[in-house]
PyMOL Python script that loads the backbone (N, CA, C, O; Angstrom):
from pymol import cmd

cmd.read_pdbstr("""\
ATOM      1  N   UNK A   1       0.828  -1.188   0.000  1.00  0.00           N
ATOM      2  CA  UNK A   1       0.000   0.000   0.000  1.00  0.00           C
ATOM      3  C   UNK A   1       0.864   1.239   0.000  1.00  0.00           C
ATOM      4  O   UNK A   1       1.971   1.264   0.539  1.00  0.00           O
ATOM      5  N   UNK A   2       0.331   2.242  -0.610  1.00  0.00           N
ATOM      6  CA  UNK A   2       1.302   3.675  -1.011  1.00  0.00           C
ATOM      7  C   UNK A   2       0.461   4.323   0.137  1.00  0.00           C
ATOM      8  O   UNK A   2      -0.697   4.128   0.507  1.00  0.00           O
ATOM      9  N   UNK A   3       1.613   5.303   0.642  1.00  0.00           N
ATOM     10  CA  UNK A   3       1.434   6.682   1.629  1.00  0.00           C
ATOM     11  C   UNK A   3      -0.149   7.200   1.563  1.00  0.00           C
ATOM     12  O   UNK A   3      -0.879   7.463   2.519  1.00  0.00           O
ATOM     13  N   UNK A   4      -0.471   7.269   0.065  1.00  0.00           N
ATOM     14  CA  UNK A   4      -1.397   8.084  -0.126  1.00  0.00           C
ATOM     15  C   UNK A   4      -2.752   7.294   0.105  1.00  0.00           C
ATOM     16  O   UNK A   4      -3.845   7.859   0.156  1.00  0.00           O
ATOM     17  N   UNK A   5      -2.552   5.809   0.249  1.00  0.00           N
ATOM     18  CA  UNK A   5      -3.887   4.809   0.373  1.00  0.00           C
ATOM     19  C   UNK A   5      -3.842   5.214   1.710  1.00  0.00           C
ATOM     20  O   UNK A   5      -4.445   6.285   1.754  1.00  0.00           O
ATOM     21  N   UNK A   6      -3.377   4.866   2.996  1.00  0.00           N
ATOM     22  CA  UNK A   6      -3.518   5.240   4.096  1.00  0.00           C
ATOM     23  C   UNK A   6      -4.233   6.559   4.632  1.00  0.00           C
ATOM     24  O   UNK A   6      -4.766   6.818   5.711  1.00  0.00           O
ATOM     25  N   UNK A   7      -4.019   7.371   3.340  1.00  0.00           N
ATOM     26  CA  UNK A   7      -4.641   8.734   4.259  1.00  0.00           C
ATOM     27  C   UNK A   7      -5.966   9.149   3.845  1.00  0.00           C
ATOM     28  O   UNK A   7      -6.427  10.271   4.054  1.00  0.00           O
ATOM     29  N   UNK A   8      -6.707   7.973   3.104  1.00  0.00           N
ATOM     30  CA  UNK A   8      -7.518   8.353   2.259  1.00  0.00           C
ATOM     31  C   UNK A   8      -9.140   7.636   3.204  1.00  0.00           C
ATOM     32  O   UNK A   8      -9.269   6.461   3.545  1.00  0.00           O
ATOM     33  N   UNK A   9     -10.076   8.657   3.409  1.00  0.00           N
ATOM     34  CA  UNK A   9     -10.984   8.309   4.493  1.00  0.00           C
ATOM     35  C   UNK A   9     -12.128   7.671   3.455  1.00  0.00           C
ATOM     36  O   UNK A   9     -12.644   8.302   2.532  1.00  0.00           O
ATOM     37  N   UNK A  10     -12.471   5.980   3.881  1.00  0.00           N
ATOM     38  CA  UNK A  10     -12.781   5.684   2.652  1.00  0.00           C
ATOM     39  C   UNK A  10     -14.487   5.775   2.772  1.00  0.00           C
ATOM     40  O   UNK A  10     -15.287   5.342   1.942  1.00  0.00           O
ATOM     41  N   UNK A  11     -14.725   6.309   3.760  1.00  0.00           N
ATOM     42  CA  UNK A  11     -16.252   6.118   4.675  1.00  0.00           C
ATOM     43  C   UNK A  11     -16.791   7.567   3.531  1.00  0.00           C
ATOM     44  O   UNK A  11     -17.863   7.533   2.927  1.00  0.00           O
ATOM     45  N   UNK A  12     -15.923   8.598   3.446  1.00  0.00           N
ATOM     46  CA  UNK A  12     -16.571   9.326   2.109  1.00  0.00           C
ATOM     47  C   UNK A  12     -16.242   9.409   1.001  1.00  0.00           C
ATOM     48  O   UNK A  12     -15.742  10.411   0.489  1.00  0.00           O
ATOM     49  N   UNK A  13     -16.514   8.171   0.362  1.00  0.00           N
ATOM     50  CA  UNK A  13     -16.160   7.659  -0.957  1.00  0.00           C
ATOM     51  C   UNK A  13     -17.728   7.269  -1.276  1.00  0.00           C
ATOM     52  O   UNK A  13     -18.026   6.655  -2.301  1.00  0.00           O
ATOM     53  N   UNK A  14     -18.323   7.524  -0.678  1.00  0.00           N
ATOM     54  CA  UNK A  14     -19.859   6.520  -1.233  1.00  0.00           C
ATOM     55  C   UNK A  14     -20.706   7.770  -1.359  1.00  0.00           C
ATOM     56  O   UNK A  14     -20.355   8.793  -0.770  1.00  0.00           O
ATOM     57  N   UNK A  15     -21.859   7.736  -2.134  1.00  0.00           N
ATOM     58  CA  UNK A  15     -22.843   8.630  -2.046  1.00  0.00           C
ATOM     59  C   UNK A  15     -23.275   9.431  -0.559  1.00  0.00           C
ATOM     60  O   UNK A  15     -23.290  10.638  -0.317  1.00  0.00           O
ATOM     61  N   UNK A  16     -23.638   8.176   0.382  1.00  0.00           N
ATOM     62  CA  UNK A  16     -24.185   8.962   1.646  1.00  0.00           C
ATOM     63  C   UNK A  16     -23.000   9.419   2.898  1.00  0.00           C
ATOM     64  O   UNK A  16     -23.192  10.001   3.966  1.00  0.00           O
ATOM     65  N   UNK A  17     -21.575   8.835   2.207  1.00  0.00           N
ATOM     66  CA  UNK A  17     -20.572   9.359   2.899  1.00  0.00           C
ATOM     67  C   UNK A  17     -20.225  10.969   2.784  1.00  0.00           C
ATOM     68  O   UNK A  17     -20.094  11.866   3.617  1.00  0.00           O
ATOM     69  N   UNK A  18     -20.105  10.866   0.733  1.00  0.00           N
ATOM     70  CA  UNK A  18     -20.267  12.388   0.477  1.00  0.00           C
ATOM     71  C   UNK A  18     -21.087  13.377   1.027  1.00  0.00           C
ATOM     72  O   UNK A  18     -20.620  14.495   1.245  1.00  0.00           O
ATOM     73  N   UNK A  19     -22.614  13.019   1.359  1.00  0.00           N
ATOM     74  CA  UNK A  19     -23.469  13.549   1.152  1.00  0.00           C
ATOM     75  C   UNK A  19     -23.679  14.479   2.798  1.00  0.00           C
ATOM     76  O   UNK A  19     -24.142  15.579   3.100  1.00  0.00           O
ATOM     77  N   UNK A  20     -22.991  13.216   3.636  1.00  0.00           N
ATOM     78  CA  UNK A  20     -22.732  13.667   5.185  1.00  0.00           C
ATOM     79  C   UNK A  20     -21.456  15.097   5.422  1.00  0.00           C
ATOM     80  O   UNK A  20     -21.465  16.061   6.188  1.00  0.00           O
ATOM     81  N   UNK A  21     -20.324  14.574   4.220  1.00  0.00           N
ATOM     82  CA  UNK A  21     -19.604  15.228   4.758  1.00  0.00           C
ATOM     83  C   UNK A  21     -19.869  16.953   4.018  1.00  0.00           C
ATOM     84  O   UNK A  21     -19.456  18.059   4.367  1.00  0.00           O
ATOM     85  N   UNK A  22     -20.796  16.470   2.810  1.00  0.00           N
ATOM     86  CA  UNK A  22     -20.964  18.450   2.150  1.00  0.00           C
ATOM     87  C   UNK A  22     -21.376  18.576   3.555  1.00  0.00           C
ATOM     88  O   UNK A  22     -20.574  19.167   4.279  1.00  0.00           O
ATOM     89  N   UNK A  23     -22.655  18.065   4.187  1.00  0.00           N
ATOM     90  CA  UNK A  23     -23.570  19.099   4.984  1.00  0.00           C
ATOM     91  C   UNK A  23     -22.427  19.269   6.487  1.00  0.00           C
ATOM     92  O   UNK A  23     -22.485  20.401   6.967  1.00  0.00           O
ATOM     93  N   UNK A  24     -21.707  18.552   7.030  1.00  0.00           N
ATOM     94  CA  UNK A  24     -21.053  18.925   7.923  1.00  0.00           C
ATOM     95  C   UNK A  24     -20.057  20.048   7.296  1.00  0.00           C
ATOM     96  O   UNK A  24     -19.711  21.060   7.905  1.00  0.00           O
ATOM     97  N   UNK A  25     -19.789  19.816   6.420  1.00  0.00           N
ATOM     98  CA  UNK A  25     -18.672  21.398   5.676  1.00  0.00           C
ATOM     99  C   UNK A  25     -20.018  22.643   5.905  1.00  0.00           C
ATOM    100  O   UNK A  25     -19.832  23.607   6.648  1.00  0.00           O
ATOM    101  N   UNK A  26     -21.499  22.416   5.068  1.00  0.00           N
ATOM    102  CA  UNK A  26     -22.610  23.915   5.317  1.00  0.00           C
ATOM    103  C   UNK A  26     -22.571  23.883   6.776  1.00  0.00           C
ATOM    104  O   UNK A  26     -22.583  25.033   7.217  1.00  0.00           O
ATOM    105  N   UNK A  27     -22.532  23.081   7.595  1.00  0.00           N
ATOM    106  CA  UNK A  27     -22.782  23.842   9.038  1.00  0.00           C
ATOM    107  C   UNK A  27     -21.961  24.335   9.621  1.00  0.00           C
ATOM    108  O   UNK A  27     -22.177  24.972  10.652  1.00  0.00           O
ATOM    109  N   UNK A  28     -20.667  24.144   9.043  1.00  0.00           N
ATOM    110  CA  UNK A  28     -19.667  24.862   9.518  1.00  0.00           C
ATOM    111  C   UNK A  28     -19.004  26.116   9.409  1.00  0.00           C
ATOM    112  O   UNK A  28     -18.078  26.673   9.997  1.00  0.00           O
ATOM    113  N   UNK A  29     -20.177  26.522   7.974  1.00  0.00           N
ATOM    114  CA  UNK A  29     -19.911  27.683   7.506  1.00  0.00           C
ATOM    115  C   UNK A  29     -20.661  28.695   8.636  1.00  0.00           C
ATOM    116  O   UNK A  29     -21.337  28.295   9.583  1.00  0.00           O
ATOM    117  N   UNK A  30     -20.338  30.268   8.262  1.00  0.00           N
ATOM    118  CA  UNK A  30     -20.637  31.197   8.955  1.00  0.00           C
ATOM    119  C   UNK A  30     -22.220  31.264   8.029  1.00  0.00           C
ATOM    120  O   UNK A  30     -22.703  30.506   7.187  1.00  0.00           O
ATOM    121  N   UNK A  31     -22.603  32.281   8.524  1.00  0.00           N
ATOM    122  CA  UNK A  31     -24.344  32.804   8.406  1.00  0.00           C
ATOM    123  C   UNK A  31     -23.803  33.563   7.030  1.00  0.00           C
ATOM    124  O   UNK A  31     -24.389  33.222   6.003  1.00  0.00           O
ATOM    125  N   UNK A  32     -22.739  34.566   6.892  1.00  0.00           N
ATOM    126  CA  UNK A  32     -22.277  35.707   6.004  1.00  0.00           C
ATOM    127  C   UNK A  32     -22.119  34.204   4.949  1.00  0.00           C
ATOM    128  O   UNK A  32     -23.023  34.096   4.120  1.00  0.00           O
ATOM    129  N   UNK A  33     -21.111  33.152   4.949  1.00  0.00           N
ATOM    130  CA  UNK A  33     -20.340  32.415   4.432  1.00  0.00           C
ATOM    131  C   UNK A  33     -21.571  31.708   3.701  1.00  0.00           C
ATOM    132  O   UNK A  33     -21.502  31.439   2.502  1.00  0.00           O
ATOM    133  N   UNK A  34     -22.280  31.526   4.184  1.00  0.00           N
ATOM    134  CA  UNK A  34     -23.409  30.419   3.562  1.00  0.00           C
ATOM    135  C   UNK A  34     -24.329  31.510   2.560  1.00  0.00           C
ATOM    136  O   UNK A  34     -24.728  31.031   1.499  1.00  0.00           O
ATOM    137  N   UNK A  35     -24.606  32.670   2.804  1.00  0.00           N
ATOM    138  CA  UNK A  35     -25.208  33.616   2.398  1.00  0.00           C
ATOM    139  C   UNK A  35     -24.343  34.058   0.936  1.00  0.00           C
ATOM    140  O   UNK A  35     -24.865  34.363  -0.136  1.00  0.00           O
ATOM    141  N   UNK A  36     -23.271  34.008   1.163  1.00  0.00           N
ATOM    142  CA  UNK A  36     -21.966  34.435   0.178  1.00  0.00           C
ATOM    143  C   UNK A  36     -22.069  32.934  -0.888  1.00  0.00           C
ATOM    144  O   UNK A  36     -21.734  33.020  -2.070  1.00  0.00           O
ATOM    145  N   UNK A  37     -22.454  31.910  -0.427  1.00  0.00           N
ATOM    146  CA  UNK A  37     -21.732  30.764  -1.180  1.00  0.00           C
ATOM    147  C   UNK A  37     -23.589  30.871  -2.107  1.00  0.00           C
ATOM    148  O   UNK A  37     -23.503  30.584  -3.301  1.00  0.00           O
ATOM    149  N   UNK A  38     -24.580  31.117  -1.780  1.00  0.00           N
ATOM    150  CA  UNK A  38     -26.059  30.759  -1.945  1.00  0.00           C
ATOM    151  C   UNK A  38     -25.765  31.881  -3.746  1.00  0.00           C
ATOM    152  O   UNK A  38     -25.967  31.630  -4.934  1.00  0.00           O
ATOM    153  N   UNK A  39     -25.218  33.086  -2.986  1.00  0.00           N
ATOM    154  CA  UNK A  39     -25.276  33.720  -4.144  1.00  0.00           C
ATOM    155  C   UNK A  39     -24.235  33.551  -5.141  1.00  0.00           C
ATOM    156  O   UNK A  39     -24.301  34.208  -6.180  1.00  0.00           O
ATOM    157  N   UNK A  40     -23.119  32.604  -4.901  1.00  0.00           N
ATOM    158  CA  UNK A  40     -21.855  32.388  -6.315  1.00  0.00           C
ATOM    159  C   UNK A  40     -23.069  31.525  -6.626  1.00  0.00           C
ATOM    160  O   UNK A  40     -23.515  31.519  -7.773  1.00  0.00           O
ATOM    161  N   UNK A  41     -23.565  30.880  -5.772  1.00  0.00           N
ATOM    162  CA  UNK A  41     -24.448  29.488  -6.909  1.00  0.00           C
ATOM    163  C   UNK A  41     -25.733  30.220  -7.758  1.00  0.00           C
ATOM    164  O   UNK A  41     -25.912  30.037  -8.962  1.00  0.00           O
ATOM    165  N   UNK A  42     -26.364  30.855  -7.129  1.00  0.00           N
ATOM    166  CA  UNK A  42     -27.550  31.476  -7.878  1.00  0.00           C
ATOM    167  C   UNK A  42     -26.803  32.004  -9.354  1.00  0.00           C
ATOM    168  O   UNK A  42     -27.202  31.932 -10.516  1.00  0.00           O
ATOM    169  N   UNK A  43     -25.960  32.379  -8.956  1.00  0.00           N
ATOM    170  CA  UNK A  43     -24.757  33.383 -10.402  1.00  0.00           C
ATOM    171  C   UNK A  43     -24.565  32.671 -11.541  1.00  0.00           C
ATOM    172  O   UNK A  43     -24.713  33.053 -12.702  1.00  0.00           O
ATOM    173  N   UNK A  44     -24.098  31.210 -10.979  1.00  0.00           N
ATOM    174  CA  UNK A  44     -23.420  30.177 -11.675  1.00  0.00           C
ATOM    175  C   UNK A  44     -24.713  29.643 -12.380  1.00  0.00           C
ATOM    176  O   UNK A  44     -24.703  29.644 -13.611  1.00  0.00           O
ATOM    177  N   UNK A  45     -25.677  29.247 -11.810  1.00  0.00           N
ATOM    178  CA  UNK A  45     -26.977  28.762 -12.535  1.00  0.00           C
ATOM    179  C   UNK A  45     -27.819  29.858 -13.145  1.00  0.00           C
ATOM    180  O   UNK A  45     -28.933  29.432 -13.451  1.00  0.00           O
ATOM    181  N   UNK A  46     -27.620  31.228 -13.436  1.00  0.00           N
ATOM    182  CA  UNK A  46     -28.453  31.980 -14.249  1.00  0.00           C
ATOM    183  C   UNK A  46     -29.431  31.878 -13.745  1.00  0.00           C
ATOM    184  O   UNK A  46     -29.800  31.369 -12.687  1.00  0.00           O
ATOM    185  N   UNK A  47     -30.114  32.623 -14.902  1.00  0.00           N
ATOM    186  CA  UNK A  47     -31.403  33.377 -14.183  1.00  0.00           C
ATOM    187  C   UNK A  47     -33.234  32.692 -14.351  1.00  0.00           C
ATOM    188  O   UNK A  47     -34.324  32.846 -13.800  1.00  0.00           O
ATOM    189  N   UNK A  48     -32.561  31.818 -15.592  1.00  0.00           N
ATOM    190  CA  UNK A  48     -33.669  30.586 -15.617  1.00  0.00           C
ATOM    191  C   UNK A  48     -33.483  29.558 -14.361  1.00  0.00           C
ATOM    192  O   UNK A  48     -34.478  28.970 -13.936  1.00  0.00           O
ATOM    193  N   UNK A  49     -32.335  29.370 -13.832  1.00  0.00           N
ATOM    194  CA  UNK A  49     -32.977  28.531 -12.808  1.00  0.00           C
ATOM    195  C   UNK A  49     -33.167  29.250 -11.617  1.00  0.00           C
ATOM    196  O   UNK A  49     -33.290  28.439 -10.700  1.00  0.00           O
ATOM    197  N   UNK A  50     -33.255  30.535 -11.175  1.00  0.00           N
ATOM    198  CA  UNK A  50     -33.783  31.386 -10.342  1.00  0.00           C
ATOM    199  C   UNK A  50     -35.582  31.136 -10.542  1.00  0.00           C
ATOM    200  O   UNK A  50     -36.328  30.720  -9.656  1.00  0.00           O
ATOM    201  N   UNK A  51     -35.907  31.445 -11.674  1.00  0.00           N
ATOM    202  CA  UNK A  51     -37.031  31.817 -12.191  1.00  0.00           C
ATOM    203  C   UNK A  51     -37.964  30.547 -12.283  1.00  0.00           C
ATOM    204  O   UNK A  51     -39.163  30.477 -12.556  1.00  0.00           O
ATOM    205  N   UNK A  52     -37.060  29.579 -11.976  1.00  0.00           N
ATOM    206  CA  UNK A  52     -37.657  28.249 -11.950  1.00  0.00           C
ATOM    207  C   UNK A  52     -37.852  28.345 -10.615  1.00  0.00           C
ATOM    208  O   UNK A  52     -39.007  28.505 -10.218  1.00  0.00           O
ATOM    209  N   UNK A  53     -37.156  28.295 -10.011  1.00  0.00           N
ATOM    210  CA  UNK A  53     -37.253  27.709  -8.804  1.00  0.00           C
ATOM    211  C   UNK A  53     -38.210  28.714  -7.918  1.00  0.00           C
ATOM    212  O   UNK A  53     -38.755  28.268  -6.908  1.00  0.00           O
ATOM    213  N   UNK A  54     -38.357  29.777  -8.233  1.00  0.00           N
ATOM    214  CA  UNK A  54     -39.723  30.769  -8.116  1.00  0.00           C
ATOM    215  C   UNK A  54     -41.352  30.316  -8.350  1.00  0.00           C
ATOM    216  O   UNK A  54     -42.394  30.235  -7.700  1.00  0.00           O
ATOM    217  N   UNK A  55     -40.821  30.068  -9.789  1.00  0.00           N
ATOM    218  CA  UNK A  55     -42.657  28.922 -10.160  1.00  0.00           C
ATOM    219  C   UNK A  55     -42.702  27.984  -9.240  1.00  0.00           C
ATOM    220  O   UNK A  55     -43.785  27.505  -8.905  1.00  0.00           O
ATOM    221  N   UNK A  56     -41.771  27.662  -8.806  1.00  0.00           N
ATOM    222  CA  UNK A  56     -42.198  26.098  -8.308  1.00  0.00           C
ATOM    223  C   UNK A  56     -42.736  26.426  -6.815  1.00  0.00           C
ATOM    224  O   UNK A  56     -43.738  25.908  -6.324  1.00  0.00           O
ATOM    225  N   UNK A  57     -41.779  27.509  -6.087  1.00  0.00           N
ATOM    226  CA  UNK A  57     -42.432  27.408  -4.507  1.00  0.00           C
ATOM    227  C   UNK A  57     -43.374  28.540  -4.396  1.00  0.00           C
ATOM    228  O   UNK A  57     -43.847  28.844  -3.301  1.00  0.00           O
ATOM    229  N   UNK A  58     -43.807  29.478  -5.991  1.00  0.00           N
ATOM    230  CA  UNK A  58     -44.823  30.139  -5.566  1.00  0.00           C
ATOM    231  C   UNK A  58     -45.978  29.315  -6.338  1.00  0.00           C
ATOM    232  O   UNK A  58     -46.959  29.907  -6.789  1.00  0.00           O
ATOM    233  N   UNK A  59     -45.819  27.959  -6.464  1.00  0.00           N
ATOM    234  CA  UNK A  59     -47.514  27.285  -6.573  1.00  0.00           C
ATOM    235  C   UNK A  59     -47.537  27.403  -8.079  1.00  0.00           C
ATOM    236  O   UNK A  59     -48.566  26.874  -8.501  1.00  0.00           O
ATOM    237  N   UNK A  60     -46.935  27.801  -8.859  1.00  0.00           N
ATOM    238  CA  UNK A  60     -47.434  27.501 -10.714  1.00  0.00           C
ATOM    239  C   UNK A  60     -46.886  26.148 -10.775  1.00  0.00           C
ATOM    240  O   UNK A  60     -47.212  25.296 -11.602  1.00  0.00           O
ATOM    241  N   UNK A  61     -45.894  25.991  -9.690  1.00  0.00           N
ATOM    242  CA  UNK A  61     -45.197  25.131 -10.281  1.00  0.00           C
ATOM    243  C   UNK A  61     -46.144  23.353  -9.677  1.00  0.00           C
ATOM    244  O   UNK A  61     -45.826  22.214 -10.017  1.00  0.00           O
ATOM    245  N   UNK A  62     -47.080  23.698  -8.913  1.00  0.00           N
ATOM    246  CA  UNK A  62     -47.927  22.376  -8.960  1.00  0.00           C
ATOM    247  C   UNK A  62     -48.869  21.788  -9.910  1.00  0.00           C
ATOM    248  O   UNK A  62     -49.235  20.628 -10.102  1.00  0.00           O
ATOM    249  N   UNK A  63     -49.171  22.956 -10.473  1.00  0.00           N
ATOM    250  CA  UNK A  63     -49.756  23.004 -11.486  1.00  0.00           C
ATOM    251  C   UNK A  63     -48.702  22.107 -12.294  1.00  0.00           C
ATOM    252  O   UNK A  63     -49.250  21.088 -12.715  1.00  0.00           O
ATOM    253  N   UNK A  64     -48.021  22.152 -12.463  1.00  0.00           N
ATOM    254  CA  UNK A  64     -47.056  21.247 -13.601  1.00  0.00           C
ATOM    255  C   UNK A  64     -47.081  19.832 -13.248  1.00  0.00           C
ATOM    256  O   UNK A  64     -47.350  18.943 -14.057  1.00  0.00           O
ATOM    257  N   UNK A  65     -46.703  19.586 -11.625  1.00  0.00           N
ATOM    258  CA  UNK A  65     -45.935  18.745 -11.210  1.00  0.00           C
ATOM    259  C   UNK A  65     -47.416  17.638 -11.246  1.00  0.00           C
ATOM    260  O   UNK A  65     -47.211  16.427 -11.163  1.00  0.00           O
ATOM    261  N   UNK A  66     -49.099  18.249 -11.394  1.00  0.00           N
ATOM    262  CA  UNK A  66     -50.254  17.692 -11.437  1.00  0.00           C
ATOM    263  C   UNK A  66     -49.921  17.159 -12.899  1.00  0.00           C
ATOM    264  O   UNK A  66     -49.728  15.972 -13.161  1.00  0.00           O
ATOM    265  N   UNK A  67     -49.891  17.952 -13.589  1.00  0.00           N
ATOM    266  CA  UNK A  67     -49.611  18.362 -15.515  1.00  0.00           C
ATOM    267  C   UNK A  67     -49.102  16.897 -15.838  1.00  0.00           C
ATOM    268  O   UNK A  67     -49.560  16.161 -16.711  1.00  0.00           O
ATOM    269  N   UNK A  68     -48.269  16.672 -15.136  1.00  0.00           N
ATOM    270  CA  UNK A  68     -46.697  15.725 -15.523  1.00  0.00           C
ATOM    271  C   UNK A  68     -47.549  14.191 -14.728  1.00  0.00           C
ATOM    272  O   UNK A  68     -47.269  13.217 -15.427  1.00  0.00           O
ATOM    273  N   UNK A  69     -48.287  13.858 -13.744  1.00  0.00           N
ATOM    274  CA  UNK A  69     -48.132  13.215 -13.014  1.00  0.00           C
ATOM    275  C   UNK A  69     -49.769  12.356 -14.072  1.00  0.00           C
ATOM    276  O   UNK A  69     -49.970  11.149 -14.206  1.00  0.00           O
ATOM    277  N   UNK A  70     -50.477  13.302 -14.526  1.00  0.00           N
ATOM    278  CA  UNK A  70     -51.440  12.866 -15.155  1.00  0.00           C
ATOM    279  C   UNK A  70     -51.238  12.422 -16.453  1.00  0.00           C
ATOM    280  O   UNK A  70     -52.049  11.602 -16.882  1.00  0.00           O
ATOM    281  N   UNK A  71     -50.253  12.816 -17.230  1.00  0.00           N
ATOM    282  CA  UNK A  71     -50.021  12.395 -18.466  1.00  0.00           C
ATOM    283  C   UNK A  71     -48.687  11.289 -18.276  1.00  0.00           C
ATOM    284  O   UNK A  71     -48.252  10.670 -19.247  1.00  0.00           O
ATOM    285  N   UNK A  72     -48.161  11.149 -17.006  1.00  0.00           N
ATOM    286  CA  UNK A  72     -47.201   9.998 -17.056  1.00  0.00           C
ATOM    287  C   UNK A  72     -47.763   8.495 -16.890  1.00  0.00           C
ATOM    288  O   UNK A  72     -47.030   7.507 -16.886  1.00  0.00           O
ATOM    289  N   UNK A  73     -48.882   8.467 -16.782  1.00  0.00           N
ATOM    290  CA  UNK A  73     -49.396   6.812 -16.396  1.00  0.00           C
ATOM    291  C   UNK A  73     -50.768   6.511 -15.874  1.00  0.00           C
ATOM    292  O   UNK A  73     -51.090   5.350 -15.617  1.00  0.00           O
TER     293      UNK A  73
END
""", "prot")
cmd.dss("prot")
cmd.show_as("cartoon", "prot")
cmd.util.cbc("prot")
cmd.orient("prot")
């Protein structure tokens, strides 16, 4: 085994290992820090997925999610 196998934590190598360690990194952030990181991401995803994600929690967007659920089966 090489130096670098030893240091390697293999418990977040899996989906729900990853998934533990993002959210222990967000809680560790500051209030400013999490606020700062919300808006590089809003930036990075443009303004259609702002605008999406608007329909959806102001209620047009059930309307769809009915839309989708009736014509799937």
């Amino acid at each position: 085994m090489s130096e670098s196998d030893e240091t390697i934590d293999w418990s977040k190598t899996t989906f729900e290992g990853s998934r533990r360690e993002q959210l222990r990194r967000w809680h560790a952030l500051s209030l400013r820090q999490r606020l700062e990181a919300l808006d590089r991401l809003s930036d990075l995803a443009g303004p259609d997925a702002v605008r999406e994600k608007g329909a959806r929690y102001g209620g047009k967007g059930k309307d769809k999610v009915k839309r989708a659920r009736r014509y799937s089966g």
